[in-house]
C-alpha positions as CSV (number, residue, x, y, z in Angstrom):
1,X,16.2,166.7,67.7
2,X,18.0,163.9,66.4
3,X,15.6,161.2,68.0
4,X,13.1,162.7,66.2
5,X,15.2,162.5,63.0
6,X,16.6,159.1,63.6
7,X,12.6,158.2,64.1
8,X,11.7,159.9,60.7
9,X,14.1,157.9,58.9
10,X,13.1,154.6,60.9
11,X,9.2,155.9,59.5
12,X,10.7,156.3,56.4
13,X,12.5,152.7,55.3
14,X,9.7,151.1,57.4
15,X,7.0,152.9,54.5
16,X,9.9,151.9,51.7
17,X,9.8,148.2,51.9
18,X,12.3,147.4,54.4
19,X,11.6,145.4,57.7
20,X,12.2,146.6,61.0
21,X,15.4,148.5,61.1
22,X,17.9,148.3,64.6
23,X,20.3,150.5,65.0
24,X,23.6,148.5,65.6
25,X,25.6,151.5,66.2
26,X,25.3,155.7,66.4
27,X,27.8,158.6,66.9
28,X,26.1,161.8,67.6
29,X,28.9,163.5,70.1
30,X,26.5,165.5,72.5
31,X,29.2,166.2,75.3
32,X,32.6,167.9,74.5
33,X,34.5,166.2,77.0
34,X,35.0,163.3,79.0
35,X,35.9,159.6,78.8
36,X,33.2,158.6,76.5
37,X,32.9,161.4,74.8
38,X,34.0,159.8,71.4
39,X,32.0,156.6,72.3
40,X,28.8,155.5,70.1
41,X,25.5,157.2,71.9
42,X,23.5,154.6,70.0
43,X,23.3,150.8,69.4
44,X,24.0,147.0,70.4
45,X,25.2,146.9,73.7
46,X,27.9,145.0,72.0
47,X,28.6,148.2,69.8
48,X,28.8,150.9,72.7
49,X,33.1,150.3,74.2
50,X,34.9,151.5,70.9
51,X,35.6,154.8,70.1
52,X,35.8,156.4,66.8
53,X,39.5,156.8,65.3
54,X,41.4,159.4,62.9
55,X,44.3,156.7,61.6
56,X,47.4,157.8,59.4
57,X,48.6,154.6,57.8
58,X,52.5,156.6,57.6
59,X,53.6,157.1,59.3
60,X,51.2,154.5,61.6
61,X,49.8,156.4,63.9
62,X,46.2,157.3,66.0
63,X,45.6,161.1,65.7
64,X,44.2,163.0,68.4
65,X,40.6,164.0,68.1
66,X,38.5,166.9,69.6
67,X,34.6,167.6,69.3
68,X,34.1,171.0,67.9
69,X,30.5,172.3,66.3
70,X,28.4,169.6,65.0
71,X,25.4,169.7,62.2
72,X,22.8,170.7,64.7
73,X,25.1,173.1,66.5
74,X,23.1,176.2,65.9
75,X,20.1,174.2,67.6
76,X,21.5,173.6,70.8
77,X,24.5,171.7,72.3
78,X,25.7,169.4,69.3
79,X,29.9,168.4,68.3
80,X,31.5,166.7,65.5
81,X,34.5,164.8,65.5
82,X,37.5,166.9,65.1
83,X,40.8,166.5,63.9
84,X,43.5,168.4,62.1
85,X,47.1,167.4,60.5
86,X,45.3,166.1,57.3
87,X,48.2,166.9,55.0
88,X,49.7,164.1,52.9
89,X,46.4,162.3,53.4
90,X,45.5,160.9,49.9
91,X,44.8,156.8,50.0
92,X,46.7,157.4,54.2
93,X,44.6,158.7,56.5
94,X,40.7,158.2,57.4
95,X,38.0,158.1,60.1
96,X,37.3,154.8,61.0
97,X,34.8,152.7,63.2
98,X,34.2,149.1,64.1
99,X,31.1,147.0,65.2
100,X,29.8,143.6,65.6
101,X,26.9,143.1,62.5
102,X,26.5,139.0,64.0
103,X,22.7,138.7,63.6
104,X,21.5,141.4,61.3
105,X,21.8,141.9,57.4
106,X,20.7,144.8,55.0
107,X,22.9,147.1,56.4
108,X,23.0,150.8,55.6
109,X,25.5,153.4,56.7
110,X,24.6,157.0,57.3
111,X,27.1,160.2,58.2
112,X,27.8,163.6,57.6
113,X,31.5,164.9,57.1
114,X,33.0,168.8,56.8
115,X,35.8,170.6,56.4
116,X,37.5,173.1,58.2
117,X,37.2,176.9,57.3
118,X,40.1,178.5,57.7
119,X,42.2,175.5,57.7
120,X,40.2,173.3,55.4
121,X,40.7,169.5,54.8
122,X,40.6,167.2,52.1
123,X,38.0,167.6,49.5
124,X,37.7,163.8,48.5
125,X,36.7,160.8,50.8
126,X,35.6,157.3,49.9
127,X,33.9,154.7,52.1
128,X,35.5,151.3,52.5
129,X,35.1,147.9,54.5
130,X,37.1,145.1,56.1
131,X,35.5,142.1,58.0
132,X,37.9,141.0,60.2
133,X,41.4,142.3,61.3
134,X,42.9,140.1,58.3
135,X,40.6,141.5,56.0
136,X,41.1,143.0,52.8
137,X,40.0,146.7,52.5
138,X,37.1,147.1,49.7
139,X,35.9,149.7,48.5
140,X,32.0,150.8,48.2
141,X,29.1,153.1,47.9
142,X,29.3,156.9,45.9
143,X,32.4,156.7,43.7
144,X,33.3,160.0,46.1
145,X,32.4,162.1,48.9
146,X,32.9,165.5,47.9
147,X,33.4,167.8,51.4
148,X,33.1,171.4,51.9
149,X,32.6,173.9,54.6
150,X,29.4,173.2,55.6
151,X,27.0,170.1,56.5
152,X,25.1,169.8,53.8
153,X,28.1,168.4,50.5
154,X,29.6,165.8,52.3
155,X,26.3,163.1,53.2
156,X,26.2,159.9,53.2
157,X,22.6,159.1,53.0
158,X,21.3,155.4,53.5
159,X,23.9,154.0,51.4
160,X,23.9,150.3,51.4
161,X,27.4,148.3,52.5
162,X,27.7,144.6,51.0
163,X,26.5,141.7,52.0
164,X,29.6,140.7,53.1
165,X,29.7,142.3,55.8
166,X,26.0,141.1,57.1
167,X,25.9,138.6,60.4
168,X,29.2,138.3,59.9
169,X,30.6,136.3,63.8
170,X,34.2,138.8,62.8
171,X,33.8,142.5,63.4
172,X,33.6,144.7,60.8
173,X,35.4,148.1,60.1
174,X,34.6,150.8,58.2
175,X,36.0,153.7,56.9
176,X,36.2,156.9,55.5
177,X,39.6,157.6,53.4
178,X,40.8,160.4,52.0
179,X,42.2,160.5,48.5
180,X,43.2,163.9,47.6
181,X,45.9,165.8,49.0
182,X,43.1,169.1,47.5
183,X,41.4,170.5,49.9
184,X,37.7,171.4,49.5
185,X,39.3,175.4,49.0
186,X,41.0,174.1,46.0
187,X,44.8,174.3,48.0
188,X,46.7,171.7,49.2
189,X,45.5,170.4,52.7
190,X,48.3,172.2,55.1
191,X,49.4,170.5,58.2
192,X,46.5,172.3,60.0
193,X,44.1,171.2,57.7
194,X,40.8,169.8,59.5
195,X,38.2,167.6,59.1
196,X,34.8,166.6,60.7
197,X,32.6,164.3,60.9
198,X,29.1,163.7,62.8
199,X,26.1,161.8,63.0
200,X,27.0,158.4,61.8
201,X,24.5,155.7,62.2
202,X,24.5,151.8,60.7
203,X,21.2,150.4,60.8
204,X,20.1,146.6,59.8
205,X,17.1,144.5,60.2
206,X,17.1,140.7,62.2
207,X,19.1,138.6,59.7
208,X,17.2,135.5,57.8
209,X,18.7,133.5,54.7
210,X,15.3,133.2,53.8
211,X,12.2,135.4,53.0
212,X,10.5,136.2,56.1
213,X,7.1,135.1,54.3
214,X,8.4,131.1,53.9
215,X,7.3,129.7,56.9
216,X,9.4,126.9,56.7
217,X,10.8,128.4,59.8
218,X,8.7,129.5,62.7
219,X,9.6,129.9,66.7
220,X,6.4,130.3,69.1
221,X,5.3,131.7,71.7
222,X,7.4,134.3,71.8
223,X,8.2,136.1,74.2
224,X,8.5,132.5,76.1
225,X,8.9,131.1,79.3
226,X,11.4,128.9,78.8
227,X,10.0,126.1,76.5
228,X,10.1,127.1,73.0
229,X,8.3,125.1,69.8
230,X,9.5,125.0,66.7
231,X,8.0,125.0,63.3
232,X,10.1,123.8,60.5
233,X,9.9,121.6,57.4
234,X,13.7,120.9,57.3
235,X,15.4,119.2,59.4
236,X,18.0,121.3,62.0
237,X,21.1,120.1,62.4
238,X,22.0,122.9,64.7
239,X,21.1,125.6,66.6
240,X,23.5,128.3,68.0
241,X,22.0,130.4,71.1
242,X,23.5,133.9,70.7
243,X,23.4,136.2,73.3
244,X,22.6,140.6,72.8
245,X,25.9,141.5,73.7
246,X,26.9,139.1,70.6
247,X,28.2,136.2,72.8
248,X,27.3,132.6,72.0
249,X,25.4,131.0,74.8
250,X,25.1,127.4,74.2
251,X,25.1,124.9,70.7
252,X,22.6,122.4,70.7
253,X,22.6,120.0,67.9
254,X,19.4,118.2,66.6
255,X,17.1,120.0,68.4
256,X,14.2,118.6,67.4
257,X,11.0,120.6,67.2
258,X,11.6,122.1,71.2
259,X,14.1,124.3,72.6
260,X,14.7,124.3,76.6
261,X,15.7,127.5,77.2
262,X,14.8,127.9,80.8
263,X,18.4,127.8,82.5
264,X,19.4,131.3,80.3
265,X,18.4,134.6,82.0
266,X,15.6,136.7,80.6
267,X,16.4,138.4,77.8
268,X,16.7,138.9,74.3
269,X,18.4,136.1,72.6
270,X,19.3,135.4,68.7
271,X,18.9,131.4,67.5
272,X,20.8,130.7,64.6
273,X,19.0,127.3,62.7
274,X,21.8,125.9,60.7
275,X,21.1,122.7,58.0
276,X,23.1,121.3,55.4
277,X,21.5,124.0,53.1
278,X,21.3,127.2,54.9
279,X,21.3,129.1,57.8
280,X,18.2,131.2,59.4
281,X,18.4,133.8,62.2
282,X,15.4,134.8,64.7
283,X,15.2,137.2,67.2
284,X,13.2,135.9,70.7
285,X,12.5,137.6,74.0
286,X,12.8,135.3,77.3
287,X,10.8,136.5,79.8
């Protein structure tokens, strides 16, 4: 079910005017238990090691998490990130995730977030991102996220998050904060107040400073071999070799108008074309 919905909505931005959209990471929780069972399902290799987190900045702390009914629950075997003990939450305590975005740009954040029933959570959230573990915490996207008891108020639905955090070589967080202390009932949130979330995806396309249409860059064949041309107007002064897993392989400076890329393994590789001016990203496959 929700390969077929992640496919729809690939369909769907594809028909819309955006290029090819990856998924760099996905939560969709289809096991209850185990070690990975709060680890992305979906995404960059790179993106696939780092749980989500429930974080209470006081006192600082990680909160525990459980997987309880998710939004496709009544289909089949589906969970939602769980976790209670949301009181004295406003602007202190969120969901949070973190990936690598080196290589990709236009990137839009999807979840879906609920509160608990009988011991319901905050009513309020916001979405917020940080590049970098110095970063500054900024807000963006709907002004709020109103939550209620049910899957269908609290969506975040191809919202876009800010340039800054595009191809960024730092890894970027983002989070969901609470700031109310109401809880979607219209109480205050009690210690055993709950919240969930499910189905988060970030998606982005291959990052270029450029339109795609300006030829002024151009990499062929690819896939290669090994030897690769290059088709440029402007002269490189460097070209980074960036590995899938977001490593960087190898720097070559003045490359001229051919790469030798026959002493890397087969794979899929990033080249990032650097010139006094700008900076261009493309995506090759080395067979």
């Amino acid at each position: 079910m929700k390969k077929t919905l992640l496919s729809i909505l690939a369909s769907l931005l594809l028909v819309f005017g955006y290029a090819q959209m990856d998924t760099l990471i996905g939560f969709s929780f289809p096991v209850n238990s185990g070690v990975d069972s709060l680890h992305p399902t979906s995404g960059l290799p790179v993106n696939l090691t780092t749980p989500i987190v429930m974080i209470s900045d006081v006192p600082s702390m990680q909160e525990d998490i459980t997987l309880t009914n998710g939004v496709y629950a009544s289909g089949g075997t589906d969970y939602a990130a769980t976790s209670e003990g949301w009181d004295s939450s406003a602007n202190n305590k969120y969901w949070m995730i973190e990936l690598s975005t080196l290589g990709y740009a236009n990137l839009l954040v999807y979840s879906a977030q609920r509160s608990g029933g009988n011991n319901p959570g905050p009513k309020y959230f916001i979405m917020q991102y940080r590049v970098g573990t110095g970063g500054t915490w900024t807000d963006f996207g709907p002004d709020t996220i109103e939550v209620a008891n049910n899957w269908t108020a609290g969506i975040v639905d191809s919202v876009s998050i800010p340039s800054a955090t595009w191809n960024s070589a730092e890894i970027v967080y983002l989070r969901w904060m609470s700031i109310t202390n109401e809880s979607s009932s219209g109480g205050q949130v009690d210690t055993v107040g709950v919240s969930k979330i499910d189905e988060i995806y970030v998606l982005g396309t291959v990052f270029t400073s450029i339109d795609e249409s300006d030829l002024a860059y151009n990499v062929y064949p690819n896939p290669c071999n090994g030897q690769l041309n290059i088709e440029t107007r402007i002269d490189i002064e460097m070209v980074h070799i960036i590995s899938l897993d977001g490593r960087l392989v190898q720097t070559i400076a003045e490359p001229g108008n051919t790469l030798d890329l026959s002493a890397l393994d087969p794979g899929l590789y990033f080249l990032r074309f650097e010139t006094n001016e700008t900076s261009v990203t493309r995506k090759i496959i080395l067979e």
